[in-house]
C-alpha positions as CSV (number, residue, x, y, z in Angstrom):
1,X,-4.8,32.5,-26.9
2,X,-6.8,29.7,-28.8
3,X,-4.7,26.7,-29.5
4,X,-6.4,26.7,-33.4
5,X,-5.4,30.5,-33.7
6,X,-1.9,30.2,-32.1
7,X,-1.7,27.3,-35.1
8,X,-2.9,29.8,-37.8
9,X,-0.2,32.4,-36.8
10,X,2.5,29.7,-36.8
11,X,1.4,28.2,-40.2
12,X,1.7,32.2,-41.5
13,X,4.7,33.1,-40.1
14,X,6.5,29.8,-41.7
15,X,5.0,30.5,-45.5
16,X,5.9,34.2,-44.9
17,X,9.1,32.9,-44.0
18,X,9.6,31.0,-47.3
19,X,8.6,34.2,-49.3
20,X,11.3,35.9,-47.4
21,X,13.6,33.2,-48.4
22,X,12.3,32.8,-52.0
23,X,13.0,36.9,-52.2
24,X,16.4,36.5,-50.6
25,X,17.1,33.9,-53.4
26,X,16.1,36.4,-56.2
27,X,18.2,39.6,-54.8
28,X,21.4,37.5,-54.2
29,X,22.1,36.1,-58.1
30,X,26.2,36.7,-58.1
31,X,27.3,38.8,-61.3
32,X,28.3,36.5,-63.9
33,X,32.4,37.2,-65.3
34,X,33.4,36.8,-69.2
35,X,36.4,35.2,-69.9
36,X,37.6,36.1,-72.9
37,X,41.0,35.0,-74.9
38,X,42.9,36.7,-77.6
39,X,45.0,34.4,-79.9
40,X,47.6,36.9,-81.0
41,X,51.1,37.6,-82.9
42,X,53.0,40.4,-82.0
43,X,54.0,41.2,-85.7
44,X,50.5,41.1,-86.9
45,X,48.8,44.7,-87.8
46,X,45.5,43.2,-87.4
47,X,46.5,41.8,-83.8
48,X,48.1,45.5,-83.0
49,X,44.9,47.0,-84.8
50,X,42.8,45.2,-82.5
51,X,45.0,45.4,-79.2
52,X,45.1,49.6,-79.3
53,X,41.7,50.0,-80.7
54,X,39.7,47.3,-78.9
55,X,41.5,45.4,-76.2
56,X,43.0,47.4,-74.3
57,X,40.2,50.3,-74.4
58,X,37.9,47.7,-73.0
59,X,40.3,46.6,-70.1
60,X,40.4,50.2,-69.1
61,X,36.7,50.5,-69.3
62,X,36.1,47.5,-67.4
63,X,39.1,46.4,-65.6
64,X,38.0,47.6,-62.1
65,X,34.8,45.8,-61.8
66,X,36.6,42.6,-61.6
67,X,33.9,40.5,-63.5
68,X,36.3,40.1,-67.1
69,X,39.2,37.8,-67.4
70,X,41.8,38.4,-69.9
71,X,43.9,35.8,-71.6
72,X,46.4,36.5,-74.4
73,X,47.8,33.4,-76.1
74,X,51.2,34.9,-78.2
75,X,51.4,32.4,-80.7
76,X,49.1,32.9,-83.9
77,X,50.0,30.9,-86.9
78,X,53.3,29.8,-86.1
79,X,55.2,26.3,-85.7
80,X,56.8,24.4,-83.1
81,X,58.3,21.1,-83.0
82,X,59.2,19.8,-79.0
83,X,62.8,18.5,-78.7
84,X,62.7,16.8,-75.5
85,X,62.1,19.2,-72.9
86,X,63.0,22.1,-75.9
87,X,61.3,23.2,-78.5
88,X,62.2,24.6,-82.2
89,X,60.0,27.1,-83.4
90,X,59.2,29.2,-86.7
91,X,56.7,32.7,-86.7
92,X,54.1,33.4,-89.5
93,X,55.6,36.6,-90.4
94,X,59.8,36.4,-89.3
95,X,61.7,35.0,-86.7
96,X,61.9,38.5,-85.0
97,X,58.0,37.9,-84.8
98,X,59.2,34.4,-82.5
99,X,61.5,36.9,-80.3
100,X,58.5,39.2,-79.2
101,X,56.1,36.4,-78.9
102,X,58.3,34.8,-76.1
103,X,59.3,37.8,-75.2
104,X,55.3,38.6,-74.3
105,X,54.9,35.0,-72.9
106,X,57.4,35.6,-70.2
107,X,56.4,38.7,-69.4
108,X,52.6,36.8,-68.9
109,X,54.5,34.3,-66.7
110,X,56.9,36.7,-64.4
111,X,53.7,39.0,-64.1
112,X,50.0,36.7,-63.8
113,X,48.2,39.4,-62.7
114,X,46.1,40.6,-66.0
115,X,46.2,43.9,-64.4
116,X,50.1,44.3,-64.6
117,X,50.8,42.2,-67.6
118,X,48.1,43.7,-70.2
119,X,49.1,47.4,-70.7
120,X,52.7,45.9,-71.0
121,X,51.9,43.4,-73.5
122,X,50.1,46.3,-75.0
123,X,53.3,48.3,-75.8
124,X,55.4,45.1,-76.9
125,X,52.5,44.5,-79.4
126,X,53.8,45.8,-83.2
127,X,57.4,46.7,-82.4
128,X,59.9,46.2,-84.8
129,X,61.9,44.0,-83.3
130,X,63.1,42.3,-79.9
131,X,65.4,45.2,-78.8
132,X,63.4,48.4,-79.5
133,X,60.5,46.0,-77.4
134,X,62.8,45.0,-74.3
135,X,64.4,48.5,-74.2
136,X,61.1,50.7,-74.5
137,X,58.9,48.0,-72.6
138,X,60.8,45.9,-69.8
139,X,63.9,48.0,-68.9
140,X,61.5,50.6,-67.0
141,X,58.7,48.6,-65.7
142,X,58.9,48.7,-61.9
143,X,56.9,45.2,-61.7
144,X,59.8,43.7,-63.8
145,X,62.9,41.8,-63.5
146,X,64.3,42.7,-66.7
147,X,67.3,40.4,-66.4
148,X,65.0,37.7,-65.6
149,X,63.0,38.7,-68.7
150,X,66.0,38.8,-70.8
151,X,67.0,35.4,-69.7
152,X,63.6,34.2,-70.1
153,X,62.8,35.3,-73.7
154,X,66.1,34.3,-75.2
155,X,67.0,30.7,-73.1
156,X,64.9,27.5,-73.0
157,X,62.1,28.7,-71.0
158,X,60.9,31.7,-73.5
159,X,60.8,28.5,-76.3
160,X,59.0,26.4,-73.7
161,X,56.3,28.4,-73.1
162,X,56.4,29.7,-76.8
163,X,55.7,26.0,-77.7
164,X,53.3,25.3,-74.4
165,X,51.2,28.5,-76.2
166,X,51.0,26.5,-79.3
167,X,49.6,23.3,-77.6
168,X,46.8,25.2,-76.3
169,X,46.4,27.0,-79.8
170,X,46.0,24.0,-81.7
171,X,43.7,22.7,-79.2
172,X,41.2,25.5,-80.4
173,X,37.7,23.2,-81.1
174,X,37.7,25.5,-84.7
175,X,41.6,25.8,-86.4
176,X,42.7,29.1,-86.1
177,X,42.9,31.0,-89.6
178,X,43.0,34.8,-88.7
179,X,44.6,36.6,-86.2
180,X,43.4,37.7,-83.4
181,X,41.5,34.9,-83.0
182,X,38.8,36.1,-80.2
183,X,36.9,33.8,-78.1
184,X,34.3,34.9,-75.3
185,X,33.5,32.1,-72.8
186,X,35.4,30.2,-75.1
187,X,33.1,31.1,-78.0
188,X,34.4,32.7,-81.6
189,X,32.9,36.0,-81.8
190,X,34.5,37.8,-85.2
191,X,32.6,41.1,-84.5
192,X,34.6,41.4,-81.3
193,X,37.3,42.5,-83.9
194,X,35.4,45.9,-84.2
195,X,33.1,46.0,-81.1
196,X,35.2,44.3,-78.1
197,X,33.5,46.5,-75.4
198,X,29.9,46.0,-77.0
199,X,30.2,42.3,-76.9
200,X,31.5,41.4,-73.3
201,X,29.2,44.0,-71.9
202,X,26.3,41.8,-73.5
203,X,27.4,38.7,-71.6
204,X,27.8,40.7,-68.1
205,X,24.4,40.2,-66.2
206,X,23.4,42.9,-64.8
207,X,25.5,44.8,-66.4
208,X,27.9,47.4,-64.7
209,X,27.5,51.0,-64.8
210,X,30.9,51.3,-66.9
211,X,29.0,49.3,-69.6
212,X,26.9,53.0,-70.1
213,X,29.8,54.9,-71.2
214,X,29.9,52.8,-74.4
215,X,29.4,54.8,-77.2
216,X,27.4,53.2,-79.7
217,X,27.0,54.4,-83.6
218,X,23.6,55.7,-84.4
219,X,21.5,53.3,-86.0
């Protein structure tokens, strides 16, 4: 073989290479994930509204393809004022309202996994009050402690992380007004209010096959 056509195979094998590689590059983009948070009260009808008509249909829908991260922030409108290493707190609607919300945030704590914690958050979400909550929600959960929980929710660390949810909510870039207060990728969306599913499965690129099974109104 030549030495100048030995040279013109080389050259062609290294661009065909770099196609190969440029291809490669293409195929592999990683699926994006939305992160979405949910500023919430556990007293609030429009927060339970939300929570059993939008939230937690979507995490069903969407909770095995791994690509959406669920926060939920149990604070909403109320007040605290830190006392040390304490804090002293006061709900938007009662102070039963301040029992479920810690009760919530130590459930969130004792149980990180948004897998676990969400469907049980779900059923704490518009109960009357702290007992009816612990007793039809904790008691039978086989991730829980329920002693722990108890402990949690009505000691110093349910009012610590009750007022640790609050720093975060009044870090919010735009004041929260209305709960739920919904943010994807740490973006308002108020539509997500009625359309939850709709709206994360518009971030999600490409988009999962459980994104089909949405069932949209006819135009």
């Amino acid at each position: 073989m030549s030495e100048l056509v030995l040279l013109i195979l080389l050259i062609f094998g290294q661009i065909h290479a770099f196609d190969e590689c440029d291809s490669k590059n293409v195929i592999t983009n990683e699926p994006n994930v939305v992160n979405v948070e949910v500023y919430m009260e556990a007293e609030c009808k429009d927060t339970t509204r939300f929570m059993r008509q939008q939230l937690l249909p979507t995490w069903d829908l969407l909770k095995d393809t791994g690509r959406v991260i669920i926060q939920l922030i149990p604070f909403g409108k109320a007040d605290c004022q830190k006392d040390g290493d304490d804090y002293h707190c006061h709900c938007h609607h009662n102070e039963s309202e301040c029992d479920l919300n810690k009760l919530m945030n130590c459930v969130i704590e004792q149980l990180p996994d948004q897998n676990l914690h969400i469907p049980i958050i779900g059923c704490i979400q518009g109960k009357e009050d702290f007992d009816m909550a612990y007793e039809t929600c904790i008691i039978q959960e086989e991730y829980l402690d329920p002693l722990k929980i108890l402990n949690c929710a009505q000691g110093k660390r349910g009012r610590q992380l009750l007022g640790k949810f609050g720093e975060k909510t009044n870090r919010l870039q735009q004041k929260l007004k209305f709960t739920p207060w919904i943010l994807l990728d740490g973006e308002r969306i108020v539509c997500a209010f009625y359309a939850l599913d709709e709206y994360v499965c518009d971030r999600l690129d490409p988009k999962p096959e459980e994104c089909e099974k949405i069932r949209k109104p006819p135009s």
